[in-house]
Z-matrix of the N, CA and C atoms (Angstrom, degrees):
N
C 1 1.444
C 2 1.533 1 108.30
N 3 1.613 2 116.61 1 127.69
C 4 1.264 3 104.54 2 174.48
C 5 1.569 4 132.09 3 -93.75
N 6 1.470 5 110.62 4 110.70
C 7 1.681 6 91.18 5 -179.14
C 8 1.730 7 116.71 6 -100.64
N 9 1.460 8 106.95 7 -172.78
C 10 1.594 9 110.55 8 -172.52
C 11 1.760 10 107.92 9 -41.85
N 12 1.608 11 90.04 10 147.20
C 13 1.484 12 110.17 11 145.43
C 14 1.660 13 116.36 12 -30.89
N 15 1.111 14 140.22 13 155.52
C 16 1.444 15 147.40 14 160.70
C 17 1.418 16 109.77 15 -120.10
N 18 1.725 17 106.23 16 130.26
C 19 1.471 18 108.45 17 -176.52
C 20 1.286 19 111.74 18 -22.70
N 21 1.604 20 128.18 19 148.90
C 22 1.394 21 132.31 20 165.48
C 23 1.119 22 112.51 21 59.33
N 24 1.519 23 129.86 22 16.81
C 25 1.670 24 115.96 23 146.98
C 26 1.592 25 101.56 24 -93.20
N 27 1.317 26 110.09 25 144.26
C 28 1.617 27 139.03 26 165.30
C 29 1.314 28 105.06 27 -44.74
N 30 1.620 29 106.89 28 133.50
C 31 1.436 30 122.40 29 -170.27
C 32 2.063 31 93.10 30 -74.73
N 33 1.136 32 113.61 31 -19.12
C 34 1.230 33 116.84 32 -142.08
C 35 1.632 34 105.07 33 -158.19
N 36 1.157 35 122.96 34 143.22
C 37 1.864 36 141.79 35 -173.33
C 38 1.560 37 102.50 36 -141.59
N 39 1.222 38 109.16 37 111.99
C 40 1.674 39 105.47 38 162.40
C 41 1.561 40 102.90 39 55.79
N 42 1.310 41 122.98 40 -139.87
C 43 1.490 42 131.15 41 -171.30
C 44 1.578 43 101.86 42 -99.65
N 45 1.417 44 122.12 43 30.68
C 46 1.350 45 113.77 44 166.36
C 47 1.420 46 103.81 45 -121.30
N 48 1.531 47 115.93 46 172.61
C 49 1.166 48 121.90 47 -179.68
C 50 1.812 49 102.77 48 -137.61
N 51 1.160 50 119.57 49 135.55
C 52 1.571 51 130.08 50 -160.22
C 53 0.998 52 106.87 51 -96.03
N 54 1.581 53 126.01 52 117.19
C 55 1.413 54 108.17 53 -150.45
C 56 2.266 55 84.34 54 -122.41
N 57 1.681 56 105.38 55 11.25
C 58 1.486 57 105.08 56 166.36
C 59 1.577 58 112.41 57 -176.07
N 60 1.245 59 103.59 58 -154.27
C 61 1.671 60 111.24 59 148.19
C 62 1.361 61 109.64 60 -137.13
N 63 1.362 62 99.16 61 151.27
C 64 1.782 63 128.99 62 177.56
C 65 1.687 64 104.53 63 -120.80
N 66 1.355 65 92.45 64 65.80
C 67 1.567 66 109.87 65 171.15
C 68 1.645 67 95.89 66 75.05
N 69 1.736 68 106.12 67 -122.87
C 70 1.512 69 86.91 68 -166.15
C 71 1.885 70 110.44 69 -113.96
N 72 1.597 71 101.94 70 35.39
C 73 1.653 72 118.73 71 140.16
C 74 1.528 73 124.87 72 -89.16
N 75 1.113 74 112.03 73 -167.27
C 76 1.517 75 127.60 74 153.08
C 77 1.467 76 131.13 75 -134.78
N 78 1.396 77 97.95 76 130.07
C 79 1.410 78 112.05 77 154.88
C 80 1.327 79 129.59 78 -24.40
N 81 1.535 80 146.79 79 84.87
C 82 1.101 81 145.68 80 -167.18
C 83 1.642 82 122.96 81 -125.84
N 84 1.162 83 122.76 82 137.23
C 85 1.272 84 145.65 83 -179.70
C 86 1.446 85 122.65 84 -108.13
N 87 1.167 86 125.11 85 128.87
C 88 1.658 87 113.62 86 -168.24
C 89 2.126 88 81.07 87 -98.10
N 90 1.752 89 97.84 88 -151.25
C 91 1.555 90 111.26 89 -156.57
C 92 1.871 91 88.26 90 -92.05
N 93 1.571 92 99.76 91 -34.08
C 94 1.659 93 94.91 92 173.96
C 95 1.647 94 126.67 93 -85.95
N 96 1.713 95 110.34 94 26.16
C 97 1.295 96 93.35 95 179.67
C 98 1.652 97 106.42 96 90.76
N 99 1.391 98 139.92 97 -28.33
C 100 1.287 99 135.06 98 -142.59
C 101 1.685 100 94.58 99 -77.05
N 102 1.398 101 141.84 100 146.61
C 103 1.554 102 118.79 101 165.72
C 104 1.573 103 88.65 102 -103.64
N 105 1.998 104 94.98 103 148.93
C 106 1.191 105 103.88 104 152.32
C 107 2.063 106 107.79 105 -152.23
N 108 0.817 107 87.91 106 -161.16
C 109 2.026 108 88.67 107 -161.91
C 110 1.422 109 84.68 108 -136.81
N 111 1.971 110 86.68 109 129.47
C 112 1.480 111 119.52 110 174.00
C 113 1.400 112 105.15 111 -110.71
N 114 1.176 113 109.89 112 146.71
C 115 1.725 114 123.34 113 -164.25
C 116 1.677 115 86.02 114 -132.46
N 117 1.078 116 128.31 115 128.43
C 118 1.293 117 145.47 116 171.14
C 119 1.534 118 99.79 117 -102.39
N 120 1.584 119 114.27 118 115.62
C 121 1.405 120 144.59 119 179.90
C 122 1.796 121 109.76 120 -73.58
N 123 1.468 122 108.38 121 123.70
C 124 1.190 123 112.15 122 170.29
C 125 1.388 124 118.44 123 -102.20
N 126 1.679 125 120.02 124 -15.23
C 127 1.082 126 106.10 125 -159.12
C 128 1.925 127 97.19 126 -159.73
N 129 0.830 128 108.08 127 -139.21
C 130 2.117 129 106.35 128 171.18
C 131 1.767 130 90.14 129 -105.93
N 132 1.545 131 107.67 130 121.92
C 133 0.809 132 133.01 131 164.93
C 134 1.689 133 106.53 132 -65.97
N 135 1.738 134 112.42 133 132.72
C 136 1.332 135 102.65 134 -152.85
C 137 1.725 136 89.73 135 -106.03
N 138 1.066 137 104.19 136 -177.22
C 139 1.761 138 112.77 137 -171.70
C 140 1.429 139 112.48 138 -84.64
N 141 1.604 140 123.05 139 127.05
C 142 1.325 141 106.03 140 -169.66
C 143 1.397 142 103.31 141 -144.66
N 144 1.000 143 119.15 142 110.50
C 145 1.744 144 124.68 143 -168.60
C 146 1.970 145 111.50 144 -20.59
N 147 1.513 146 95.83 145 140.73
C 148 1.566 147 80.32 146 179.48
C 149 1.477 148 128.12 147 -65.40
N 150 1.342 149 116.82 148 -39.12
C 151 1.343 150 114.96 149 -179.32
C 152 1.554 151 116.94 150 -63.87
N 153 1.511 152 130.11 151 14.10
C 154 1.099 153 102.50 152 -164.77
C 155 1.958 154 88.08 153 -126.01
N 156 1.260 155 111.11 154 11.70
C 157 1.303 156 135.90 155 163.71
C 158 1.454 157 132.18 156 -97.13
N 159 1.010 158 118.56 157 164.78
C 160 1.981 159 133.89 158 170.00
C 161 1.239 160 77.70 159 -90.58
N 162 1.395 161 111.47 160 147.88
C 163 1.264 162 157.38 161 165.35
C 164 1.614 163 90.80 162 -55.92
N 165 1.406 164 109.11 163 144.54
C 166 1.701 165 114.34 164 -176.21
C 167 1.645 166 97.60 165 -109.64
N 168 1.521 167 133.41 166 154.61
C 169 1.268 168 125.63 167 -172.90
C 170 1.198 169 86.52 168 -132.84
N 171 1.414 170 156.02 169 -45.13
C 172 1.239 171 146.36 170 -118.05
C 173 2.123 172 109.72 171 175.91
N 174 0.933 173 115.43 172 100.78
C 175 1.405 174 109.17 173 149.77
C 176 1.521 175 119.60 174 -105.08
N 177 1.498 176 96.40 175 166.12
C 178 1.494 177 98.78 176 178.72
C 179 1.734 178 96.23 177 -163.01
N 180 1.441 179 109.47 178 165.73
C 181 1.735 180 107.23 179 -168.42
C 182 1.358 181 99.40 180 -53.06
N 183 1.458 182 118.70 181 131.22
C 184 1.373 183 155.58 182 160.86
C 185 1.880 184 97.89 183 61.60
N 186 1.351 185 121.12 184 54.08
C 187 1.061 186 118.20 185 157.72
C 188 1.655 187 100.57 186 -165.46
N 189 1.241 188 98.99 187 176.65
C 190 1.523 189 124.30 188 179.40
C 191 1.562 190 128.45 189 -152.32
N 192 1.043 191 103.09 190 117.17
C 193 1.804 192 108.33 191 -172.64
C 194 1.640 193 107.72 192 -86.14
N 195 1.122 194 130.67 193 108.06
C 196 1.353 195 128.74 194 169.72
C 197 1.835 196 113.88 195 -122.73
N 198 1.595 197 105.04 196 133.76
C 199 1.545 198 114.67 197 -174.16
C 200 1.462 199 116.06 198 -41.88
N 201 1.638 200 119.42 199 134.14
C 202 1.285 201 109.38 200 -174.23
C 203 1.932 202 118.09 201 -84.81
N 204 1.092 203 106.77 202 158.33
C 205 1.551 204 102.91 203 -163.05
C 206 1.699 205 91.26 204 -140.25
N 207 1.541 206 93.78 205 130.64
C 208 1.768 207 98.42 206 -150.10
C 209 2.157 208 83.53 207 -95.79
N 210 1.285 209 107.34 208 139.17
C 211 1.160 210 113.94 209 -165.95
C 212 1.573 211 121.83 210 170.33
N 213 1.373 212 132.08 211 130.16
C 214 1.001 213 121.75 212 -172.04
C 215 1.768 214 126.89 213 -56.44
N 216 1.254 215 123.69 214 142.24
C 217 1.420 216 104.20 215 -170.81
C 218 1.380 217 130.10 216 -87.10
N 219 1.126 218 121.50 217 -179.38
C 220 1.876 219 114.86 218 -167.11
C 221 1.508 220 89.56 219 -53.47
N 222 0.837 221 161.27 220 -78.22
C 223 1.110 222 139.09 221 -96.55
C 224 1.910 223 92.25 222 -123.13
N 225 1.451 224 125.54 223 3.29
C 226 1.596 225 118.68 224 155.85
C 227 1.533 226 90.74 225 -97.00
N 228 1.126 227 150.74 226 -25.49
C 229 1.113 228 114.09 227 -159.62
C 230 1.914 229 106.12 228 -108.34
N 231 1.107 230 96.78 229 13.83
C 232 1.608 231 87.33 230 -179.22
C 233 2.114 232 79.61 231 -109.61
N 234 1.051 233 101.95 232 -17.32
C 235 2.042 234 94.82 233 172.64
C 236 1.620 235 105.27 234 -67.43
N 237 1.490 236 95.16 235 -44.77
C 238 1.711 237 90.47 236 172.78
C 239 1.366 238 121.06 237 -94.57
N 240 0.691 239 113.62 238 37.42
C 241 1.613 240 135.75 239 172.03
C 242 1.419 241 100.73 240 41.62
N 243 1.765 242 126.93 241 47.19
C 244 1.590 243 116.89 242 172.44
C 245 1.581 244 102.21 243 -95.77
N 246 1.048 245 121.08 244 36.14
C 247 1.512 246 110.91 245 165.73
C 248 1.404 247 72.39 246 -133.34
N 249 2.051 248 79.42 247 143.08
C 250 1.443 249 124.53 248 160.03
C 251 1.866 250 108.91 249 -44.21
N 252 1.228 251 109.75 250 -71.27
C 253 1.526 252 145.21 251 -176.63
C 254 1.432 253 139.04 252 -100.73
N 255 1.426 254 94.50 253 50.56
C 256 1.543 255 119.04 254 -148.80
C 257 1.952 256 89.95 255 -54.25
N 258 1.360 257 121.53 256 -61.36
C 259 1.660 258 121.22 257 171.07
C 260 1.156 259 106.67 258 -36.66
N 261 1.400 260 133.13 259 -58.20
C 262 1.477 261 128.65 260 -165.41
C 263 1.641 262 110.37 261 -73.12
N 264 1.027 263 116.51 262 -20.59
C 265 1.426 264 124.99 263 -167.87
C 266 1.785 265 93.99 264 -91.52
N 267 1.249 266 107.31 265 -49.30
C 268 1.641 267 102.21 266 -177.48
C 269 1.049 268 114.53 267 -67.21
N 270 1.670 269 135.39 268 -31.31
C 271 1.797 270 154.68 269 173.81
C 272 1.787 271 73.78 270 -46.19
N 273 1.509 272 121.00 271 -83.23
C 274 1.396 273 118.32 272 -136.29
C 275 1.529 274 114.70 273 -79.15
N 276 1.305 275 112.72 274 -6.34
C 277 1.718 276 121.33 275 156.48
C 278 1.778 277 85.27 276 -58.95
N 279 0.973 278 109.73 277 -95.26
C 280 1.611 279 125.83 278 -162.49
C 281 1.699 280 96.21 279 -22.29
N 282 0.993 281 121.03 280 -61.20
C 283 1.347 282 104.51 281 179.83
C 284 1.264 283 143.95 282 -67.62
N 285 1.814 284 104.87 283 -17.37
C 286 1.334 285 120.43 284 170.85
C 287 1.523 286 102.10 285 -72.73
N 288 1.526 287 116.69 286 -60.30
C 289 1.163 288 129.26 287 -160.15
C 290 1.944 289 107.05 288 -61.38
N 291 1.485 290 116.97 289 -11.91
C 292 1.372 291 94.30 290 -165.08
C 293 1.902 292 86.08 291 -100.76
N 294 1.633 293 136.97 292 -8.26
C 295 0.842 294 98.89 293 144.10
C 296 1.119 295 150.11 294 -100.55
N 297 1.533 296 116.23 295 37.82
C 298 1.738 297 120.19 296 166.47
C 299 1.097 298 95.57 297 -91.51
């Protein structure tokens, strides 16, 4: 679910414009309407097999634009128990997420 901007995040990244947040991405819109989700980079983004990702469209210094994929998020679907490996799946958020 996307809610408001928070003081001092950017109306706008590259040629998108942020129209929220999706936890701790953003909601993004290119000039045609297209949505996709920006992840603002904290650190070296580490290597993570492609299939187990959104398709990446766009980086730029300390962010990354990847296609949005409409779907419940980690944290409803390991509540509704649709992951196989709800621990293993939460371990590898944690590890992706601590280097952005």
């Amino acid at each position: 679910m996307t809610t408001r901007l928070l003081p001092g995040d950017p109306d706008r990244l590259g040629g998108y414009w942020l129209a929220g947040r999706l936890g701790s991405c953003f909601d993004a819109y290119d000039s045609g309407g297209r949505r996709f989700v920006i992840k603002m980079a904290r650190g070296r983004a580490p290597s993570v097999a492609p299939h187990c990702v959104a398709r990446v469209v766009e980086s730029g210094p300390g962010y990354v634009v990847s296609e949005f994929v409409q779907g419940p998020s980690l944290r409803e679907a390991v509540g509704r128990r649709l992951c196989r490996r709800p621990r293993a799946a939460r371990d590898g958020v944690r590890i992706t997420a601590s280097a952005w």
